[in-house]
N, C-alpha and C positions, 0 to 999 in steps of 0.2 A: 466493634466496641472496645478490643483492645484485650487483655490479659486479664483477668478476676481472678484473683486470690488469695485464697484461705491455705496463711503461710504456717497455720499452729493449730491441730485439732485436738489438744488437749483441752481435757474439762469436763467432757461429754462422753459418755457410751455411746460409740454407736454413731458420732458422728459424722465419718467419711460418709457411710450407711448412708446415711438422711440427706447426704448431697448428691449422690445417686442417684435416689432414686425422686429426689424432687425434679419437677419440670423445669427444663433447662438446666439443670445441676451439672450437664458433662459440658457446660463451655464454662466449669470453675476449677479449676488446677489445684488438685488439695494436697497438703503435705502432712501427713497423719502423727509423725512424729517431731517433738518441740525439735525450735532451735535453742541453739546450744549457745552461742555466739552471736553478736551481731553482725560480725561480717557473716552468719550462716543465712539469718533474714535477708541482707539485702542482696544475697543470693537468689533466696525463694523470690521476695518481690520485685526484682530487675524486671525492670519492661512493663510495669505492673500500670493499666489505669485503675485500676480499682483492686483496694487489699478489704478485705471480711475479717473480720476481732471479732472471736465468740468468747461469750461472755468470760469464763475461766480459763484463756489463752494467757499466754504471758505478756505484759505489757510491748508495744510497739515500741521496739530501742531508737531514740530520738536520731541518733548519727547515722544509723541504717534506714527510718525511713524521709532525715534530709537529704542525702545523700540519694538515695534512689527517686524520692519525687512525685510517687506515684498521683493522677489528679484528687484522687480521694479514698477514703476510708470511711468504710461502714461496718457499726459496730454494735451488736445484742450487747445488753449494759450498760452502765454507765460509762459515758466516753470519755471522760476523765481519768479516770482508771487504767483509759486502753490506750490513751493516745496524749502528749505533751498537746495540748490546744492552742497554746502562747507559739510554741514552736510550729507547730501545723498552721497557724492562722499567718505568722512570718512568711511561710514559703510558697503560701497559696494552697494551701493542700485542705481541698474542703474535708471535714471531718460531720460522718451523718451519723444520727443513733435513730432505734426503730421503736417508738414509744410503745406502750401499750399490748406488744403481740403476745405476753404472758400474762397479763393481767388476769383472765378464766384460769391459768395454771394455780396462780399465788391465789387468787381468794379461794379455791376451793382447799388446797392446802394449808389456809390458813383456818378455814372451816371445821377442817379434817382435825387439827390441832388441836383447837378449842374443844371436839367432840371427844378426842383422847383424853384430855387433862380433865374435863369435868367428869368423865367416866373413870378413870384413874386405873388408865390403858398402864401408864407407864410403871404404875405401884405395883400391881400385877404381873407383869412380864419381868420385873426386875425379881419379883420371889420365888422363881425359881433356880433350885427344885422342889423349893418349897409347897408349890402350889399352892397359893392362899390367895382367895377370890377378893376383890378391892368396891367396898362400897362408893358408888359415883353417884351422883345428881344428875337429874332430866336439866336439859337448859329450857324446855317449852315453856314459856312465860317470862322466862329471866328476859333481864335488859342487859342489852349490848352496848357499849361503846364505844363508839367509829372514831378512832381521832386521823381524821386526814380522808378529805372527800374528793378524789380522782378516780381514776380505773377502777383501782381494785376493792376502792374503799365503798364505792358504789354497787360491786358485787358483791361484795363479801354482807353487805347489808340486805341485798335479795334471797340470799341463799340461808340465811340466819333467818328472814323472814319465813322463809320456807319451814323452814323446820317449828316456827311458833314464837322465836324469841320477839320482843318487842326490841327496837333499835333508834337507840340516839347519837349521833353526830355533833362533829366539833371540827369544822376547818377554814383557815382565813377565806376558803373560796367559795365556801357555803353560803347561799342567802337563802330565805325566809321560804320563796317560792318552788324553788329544786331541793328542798327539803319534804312540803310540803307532798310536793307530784311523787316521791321515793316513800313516803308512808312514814317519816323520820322523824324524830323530834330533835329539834336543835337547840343546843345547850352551850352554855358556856362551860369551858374545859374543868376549872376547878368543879363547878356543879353536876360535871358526865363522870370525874373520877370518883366522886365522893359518893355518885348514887348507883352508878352499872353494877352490875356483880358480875361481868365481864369487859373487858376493856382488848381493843383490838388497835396495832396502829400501822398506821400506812401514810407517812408525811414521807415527804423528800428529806435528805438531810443539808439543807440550804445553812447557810450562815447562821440564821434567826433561828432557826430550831434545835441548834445543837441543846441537846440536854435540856431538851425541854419539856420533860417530863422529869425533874431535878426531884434531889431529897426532899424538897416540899409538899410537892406534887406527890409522890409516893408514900407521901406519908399520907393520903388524903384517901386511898385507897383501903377497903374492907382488909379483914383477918381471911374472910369467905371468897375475897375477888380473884379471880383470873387475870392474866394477863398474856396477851401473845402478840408478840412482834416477827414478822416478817418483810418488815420494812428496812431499817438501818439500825445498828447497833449507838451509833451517836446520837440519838436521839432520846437514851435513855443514860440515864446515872448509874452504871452497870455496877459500881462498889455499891454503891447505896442498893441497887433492886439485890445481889447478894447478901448483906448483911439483913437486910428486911427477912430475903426468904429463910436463911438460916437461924432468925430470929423468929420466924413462927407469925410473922404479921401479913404473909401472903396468901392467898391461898392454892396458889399454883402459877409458875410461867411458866410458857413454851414457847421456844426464841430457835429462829432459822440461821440469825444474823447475831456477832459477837465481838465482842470489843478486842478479841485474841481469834485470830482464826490461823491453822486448826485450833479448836479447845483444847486445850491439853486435856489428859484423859483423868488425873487428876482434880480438874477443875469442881467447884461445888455445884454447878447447872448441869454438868455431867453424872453425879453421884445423888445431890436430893429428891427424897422419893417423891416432891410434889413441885419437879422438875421436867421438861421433856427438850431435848436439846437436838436439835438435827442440822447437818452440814451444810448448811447455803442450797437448801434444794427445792426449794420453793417452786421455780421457775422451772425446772427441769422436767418437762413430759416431750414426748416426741412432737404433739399438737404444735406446741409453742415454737418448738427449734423450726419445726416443718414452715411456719409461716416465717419467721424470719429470715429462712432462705428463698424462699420464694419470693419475699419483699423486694431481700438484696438480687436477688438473678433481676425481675421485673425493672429494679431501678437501674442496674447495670447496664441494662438493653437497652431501656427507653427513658428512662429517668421519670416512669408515670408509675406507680405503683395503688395510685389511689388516695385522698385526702387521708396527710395522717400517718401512715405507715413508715413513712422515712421522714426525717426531719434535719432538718438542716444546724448543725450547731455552730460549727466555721464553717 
């Protein structure tokens, strides 16, 4: 099959670990620490039919992977991010991304979220040494809303269900019937923001959606509402959801994803107390990575992985 490898394991705890000990894992060549240089990359990937981009790797240096050629790159993430596609799709170098294998990670984390901020995990832990206990709210009965009906936005509405909330939905791919079979009420977007008393989003961030939940839109949202994004930071009016939350019109976010990453430690979604701000870790349990490389070794071998699992983007 040729060479596989994983030329950058930064990003992850633990990653060499997980290539180890996954199946087939010892026919992937891993290099545990970044390059430094591009000539150091096309070092690591010379001879390479197949290079692995985990998600928080450093992007693939355009001239080190034209220059080495390899037939293709597979990549946990967005492949965008990981790989020149204009440049990769010039030189024949297919470029695959693995939909979907953390979707279970990100909606339960994003579950976990919403359960902090309406309990007001984070008011609490921030008073000490204070020690002073934070009165929260049960979400059972509150209504949720789903903007963005995929993978996770599909889970995240079973597991909400689970616990009692009732849950409404808002996605261009949503129709009437797969609404229906999910137990969901399907709303128009202005009418989910203006009535949930939680709001969850999970869209891609495509051209059309940029800030699509704009000053308008946020203004339509409760004094009492949640908010929690684990989707993309572009999708939301990050000056505008700041000055709302420091003006007392929110009633709590909690955001994995950011319009500045790292957040500065200054930042106000870092410091207000009906704030919960965590480092892009949504996706990150062993589950998730374990199937990703299992995907990549399976495609590497045989290019069968199963409907779904790898996808073809060049």
């Amino acid at each position: 099959m040729g060479r596989l490898v994983l030329p950058d394991c930064q990003g992850y705890p633990r990653l060499a670990e997980l290539v180890r000990r996954c199946p087939g894992g010892d026919a992937i060549e891993v290099f545990t620490g970044p390059y430094v240089t591009p000539a150091r990359l096309a070092e690591r990937i010379r001879g390479a039919r197949t290079v692995l981009h985990f998600f928080h790797g450093r992007p693939l240096d355009t001239g080190a992977l034209l220059a080495e050629r390899p037939r293709e790159v597979v990549v946990a993430g967005p492949a965008g991010r990981a790989v020149d596609l204009d440049a990769a799709r010039s030189a024949g170098i297919a470029v695959h991304d693995t939909p979907g294998l953390a979707a279970d990670s990100v909606a339960e984390f994003t579950l976990t979220l919403l359960l902090m901020l309406a309990h007001r995990v984070p008011t609490a832990v921030g008073s000490a040494p204070g020690w002073q206990p934070a009165a929260g709210r049960e979400l059972s009965g509150a209504l949720l809303g789903i903007i963005g009906w995929g993978r996770v936005g599909a889970r995240v509405a079973r597991l909400a269900q689970g616990i009692g909330m009732r849950v409404a939905a808002w996605s261009p791919s949503l129709d009437e019937g797969t609404a229906r079979a999910a137990k969901v009420t399907r709303m128009p977007l202005d009418a989910l923001l203006g009535t949930a008393d939680a709001v969850s989003v999970h869209l891609r961030a495509v051209p059309g959606n940029q800030e699509i939940i704009d000053a308008r839109r946020l203004a339509l949202l409760g004094p009492r509402t949640l908010l929690v994004n684990t989707a993309r930071a572009a999708l939301v009016d990050m000056s505008e959801l700041r000055r709302r939350l420091a003006d007392g019109l929110l009633g709590g976010v909690a955001l994995d994803v950011f319009d500045i990453e790292p957040l500065p430690a200054d930042d106000l979604l870092r410091q207000h107390p009906n704030s919960l701000a965590t480092p892009h870790m949504a996706w990150m349990t062993d589950d998730a990575v374990g199937r990703f490389l299992a995907a990549a070794v399976a495609f590497a071998v045989s290019k069968d992985t199963g409907p779904g699992l790898v996808r073809r983007v060049v």
